[in-house]
N, C-alpha and C positions, 0 to 999 in steps of 0.2 A: 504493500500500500504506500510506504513512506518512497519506495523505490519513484513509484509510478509516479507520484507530486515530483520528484525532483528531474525527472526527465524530461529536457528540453522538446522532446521532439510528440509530447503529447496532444492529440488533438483542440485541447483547451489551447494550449500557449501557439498552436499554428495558426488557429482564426483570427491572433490580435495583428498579423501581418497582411497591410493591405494590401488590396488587387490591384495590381495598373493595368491600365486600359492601351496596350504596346496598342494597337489601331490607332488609338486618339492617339495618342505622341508620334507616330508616323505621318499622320494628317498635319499634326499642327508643325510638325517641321516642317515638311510638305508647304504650308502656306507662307511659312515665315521664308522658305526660299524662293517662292512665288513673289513675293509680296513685293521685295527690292525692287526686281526687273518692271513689274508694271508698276512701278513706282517711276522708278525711270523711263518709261514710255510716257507718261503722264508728263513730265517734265520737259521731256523733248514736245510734246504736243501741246504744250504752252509758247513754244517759242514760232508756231504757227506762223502768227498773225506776224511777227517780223520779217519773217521769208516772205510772207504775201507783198508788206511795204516793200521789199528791197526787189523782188525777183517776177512777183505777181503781178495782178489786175489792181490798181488803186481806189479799192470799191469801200475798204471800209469797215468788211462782213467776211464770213465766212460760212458758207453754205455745208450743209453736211445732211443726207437726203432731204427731207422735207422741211428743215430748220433752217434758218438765217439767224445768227449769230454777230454781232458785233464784235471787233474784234476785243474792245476788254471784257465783255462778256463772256466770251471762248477761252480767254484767258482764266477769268475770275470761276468758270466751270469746272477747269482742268486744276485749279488749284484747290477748290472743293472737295472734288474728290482724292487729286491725291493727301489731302489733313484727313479726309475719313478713311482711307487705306489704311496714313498713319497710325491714326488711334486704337482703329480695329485692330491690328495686328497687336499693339500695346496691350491691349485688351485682353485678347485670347490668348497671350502668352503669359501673362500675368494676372489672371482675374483676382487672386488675393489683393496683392500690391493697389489694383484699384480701387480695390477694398476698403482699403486699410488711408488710401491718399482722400475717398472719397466722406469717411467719417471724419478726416482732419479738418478739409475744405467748412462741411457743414456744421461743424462746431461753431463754427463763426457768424451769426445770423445776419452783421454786414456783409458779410462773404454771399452769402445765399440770395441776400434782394439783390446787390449790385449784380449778382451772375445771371440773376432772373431777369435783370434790368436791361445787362447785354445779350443773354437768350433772344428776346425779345425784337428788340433791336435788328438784331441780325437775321430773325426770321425774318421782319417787317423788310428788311433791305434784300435780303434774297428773295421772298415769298411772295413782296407785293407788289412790285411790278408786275406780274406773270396777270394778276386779276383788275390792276389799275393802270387804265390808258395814261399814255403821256400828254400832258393839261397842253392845251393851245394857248398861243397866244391871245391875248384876247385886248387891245390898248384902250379900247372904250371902256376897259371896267378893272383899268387900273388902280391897286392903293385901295381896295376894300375893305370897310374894317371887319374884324368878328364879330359876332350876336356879341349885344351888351355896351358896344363902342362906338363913336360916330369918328367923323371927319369935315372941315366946313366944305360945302356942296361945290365951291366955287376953286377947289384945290385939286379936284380929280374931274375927268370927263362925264361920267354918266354915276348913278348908284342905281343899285340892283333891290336895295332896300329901300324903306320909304324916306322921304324927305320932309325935315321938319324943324322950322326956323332954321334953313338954310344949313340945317346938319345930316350929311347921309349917315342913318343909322344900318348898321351891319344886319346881315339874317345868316338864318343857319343854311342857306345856299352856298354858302362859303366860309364854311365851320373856324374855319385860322386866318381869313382876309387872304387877299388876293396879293401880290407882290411887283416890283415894278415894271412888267412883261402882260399884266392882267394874267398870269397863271395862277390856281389855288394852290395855295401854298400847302396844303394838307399832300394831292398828292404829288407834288413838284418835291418836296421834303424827301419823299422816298426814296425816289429816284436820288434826290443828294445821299443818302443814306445807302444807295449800294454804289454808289461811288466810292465813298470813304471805305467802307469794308472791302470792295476792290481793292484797291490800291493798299488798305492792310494785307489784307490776306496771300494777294498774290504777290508781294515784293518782299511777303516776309518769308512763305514757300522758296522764292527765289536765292535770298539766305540764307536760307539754313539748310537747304541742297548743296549750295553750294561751300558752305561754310562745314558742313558736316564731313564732307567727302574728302578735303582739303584737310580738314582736321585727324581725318582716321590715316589718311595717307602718311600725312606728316608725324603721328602720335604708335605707329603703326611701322613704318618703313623703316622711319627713323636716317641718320646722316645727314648729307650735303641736302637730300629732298627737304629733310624737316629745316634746316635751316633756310632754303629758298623759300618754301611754304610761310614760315614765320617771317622772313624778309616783306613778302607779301601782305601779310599780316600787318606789320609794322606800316608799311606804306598805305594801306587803306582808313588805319586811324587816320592818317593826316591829309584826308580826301575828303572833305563833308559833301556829301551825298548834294544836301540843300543849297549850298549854294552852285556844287557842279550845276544840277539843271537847270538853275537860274541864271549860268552863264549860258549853255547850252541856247535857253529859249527866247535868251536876249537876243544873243548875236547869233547863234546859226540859223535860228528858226523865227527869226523877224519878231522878234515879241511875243509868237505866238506857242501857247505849250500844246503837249498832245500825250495823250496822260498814257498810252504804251511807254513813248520813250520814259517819261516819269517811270512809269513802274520799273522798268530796266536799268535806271540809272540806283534810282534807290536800292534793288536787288543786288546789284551786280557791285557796290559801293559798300555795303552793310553787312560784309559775311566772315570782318574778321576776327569779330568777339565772340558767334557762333566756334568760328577753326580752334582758336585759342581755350571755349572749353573743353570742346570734343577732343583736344590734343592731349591735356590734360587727363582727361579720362581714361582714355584711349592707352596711354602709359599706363597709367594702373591697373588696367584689366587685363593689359598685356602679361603681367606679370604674375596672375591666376593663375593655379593649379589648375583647373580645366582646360584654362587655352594652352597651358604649358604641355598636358596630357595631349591635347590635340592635335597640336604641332607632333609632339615627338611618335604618334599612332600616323603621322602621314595624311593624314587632310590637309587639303589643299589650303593657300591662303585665303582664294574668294569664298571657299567652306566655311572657316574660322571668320570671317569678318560678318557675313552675313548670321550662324546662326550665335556665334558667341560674342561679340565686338559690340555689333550696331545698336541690336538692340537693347542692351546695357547703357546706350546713350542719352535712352527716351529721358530718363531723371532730370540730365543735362537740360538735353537742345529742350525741354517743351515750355519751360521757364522762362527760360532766355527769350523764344520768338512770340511769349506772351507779350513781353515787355517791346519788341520791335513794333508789332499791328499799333498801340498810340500814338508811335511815333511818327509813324507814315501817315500815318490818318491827319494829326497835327500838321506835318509839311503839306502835303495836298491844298487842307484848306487855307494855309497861312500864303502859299505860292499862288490861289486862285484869291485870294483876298488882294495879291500884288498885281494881280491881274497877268499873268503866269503861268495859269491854267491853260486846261483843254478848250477852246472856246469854241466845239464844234457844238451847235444848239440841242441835241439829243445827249449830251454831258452834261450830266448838273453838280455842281459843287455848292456845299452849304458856304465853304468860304468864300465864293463868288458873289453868291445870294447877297450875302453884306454885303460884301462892296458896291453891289448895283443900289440897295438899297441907300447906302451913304452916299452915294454920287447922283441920286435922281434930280433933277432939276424943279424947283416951282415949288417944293415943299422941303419943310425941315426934316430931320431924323427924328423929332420928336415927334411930329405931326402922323408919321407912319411908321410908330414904332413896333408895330406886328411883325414889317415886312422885313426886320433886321434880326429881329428881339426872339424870333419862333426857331428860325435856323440856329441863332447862335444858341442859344437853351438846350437845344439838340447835340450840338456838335459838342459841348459841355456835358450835356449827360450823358452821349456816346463815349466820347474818352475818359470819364471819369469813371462808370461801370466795365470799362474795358480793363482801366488802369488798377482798379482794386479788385477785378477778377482774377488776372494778371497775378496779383502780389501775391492773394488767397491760393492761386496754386503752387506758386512759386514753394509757400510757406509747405502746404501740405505734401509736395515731394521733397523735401527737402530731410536729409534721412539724418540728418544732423540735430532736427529740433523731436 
């Protein structure tokens, strides 16, 4: 009896050994080497719409069967998907870890509205164009105000509301007033609002593609590469992004901006903080007992990068290109505030929107302070729920706190 208790290999003490599922662990490697290469397909098919400007038809769009596409919209698509590729794979390789980031995150009840606030946000700027036309111009019913507000009758062309002792008062035909184009500012807003997330999302994609690859190379390879790599590095701090395409739009493109080149300049400008963490990293994991085993059993180097290297980087890169998207989003509006921007009329910039509105002729800024006051409130509460979503994950991956 006493024999049988101390016998390891008793049917009691077998059962406390879990079962692996070797199918799942072959799929999910299986995916995670999937996952890079259409990742990189993804990446080259962002750069589209530049082949089409340099080599193509100068149309604008991109057609793909039954879809027309503009091109930062093709752009801002391809980059969609590939941040949900990303994450998915983050996902299914670690569903603990998101676990475990995702109880940190919601600890914080500021963390949870601002992230609801840029949820939000970002649907509204992806989601609602698709169901809200683009406002016409409209100059007879410029400078409208909202229900609740008037205007004197004699400072705009026509009111859409009733008139009374010479003040048009606002209706809910035009729920946030009209702005200096006679467009509703409600859905003209949107349209700014997938601008900005444009130009976050895909120039921050564009970073950290390229800042990641750069980084493992260099972090990875190691010698003369990693010191060219960092050479590179070094030289890109002392490149600001912001005023490159300000010179750019000045002098080679007449004044006029074109918000691809932006998102390329920003991109291609912004990947050396990204290389510099992943290089970092990238030492350290190199120096793992698993990668070490992996190497010395003969897997190849593109093996080891892809199932052990990279993805030990999500911690890293996903913090870092929280913090990039405000920042692009800020230069965007502040370069269309200097009049900088895209000024193709199906481009709406909120920081445009103000300037038009500070520059309108025949009235004050005070007299039509909807038409300034509603974009910048937005582009304020855009970057402000970006910026402390941003910090809130930064905080919760961080294995240090």
């Amino acid at each position: 009896m006493g024999s049988e208790e101390s016998n390891p290999s008793t049917p009691a003490e077998v059962d406390q050994f879990e079962d692996i599922d070797w199918g799942g662990q072959r799929q999910l490697g299986l995916l995670t080497l999937i996952r890079l290469p259409v990742m990189f397909l993804l990446f080259l098919a962002m750069t589209v719409p530049v082949i089409y400007d340099l080599y193509g038809p100068d149309t604008g769009s991109i057609s793909l069967l039954r879809w027309e596409f503009a091109n930062n919209e093709w752009m801002y698509l391809m980059s969609l998907l590939f941040l949900g590729l990303y994450l998915f794979g983050a996902m299914i390789r670690s569903p603990g870890a998101i676990r475990i980031y995702w109880q940190r995150f919601a600890s914080s009840w500021i963390a949870l509205v601002f992230g609801a606030i840029a949820f939000i946000l970002f649907a509204l700027a992806t989601l609602g164009p698709m169901f809200v036309s683009f406002p016409v111009v409209d100059i007879g019913h410029r400078f409208q105000p909202p229900p609740g507000f008037t205007i004197e009758s004699y400072k705009i062309n026509s009111c859409i509301g009733p008139v009374e002792d010479l003040q048009c008062h606002g209706t809910w035909e035009r729920p946030l007033g009209t702005q200096t184009a006679g467009r509703d500012i409600l859905p003209y807003s949107l349209y700014g609002l997938q601008t900005s997330f444009y130009i976050g999302f895909t120039a921050t994609i564009i970073a950290v593609t390229i800042g990641t690859t750069l980084g493992t190379i260099a972090g990875y390879v190691g010698g003369w590469i990693e010191s060219v790599i960092m050479g590179m590095v070094d030289f890109m701090h002392a490149i600001p992004a912001f005023f490159v395409y300000a010179l750019l739009a000045a002098i080679m493109m007449g004044a006029e901006g074109d918000l691809v080149v932006m998102t390329l300049v920003f991109g291609l400008l912004s990947w050396g903080g990204i290389a510099r963490l992943v290089r970092s990293e990238v030492i350290q994991r190199r120096e793992e007992l698993y990668v070490v085993s992996a190497e010395a059993s003969g897997a190849s180097t593109g093996y080891i990068l892809q199932r052990h290297i990279l993805p030990n980087t999500t911690n890293t890169v996903l913090p870092a290109a929280t913090m990039l998207i405000p920042t692009f989003m800020i230069f965007e509006a502040a370069l269309s505030f200097l009049r900088l921007g895209d000024p193709t009329p199906d481009v709406v910039s909120l920081g445009g929107d103000i300037m038009r509105a500070f520059d309108a002729a025949g009235v004050s800024i005070f007299d039509v302070w909807w038409a300034w006051l509603v974009p910048a409130m937005l582009l304020i509460l855009m970057l402000l729920s970006v910026t402390i979503t941003g910090d809130a994950i930064r905080d919760a991956t961080d294995p240090r706190l």
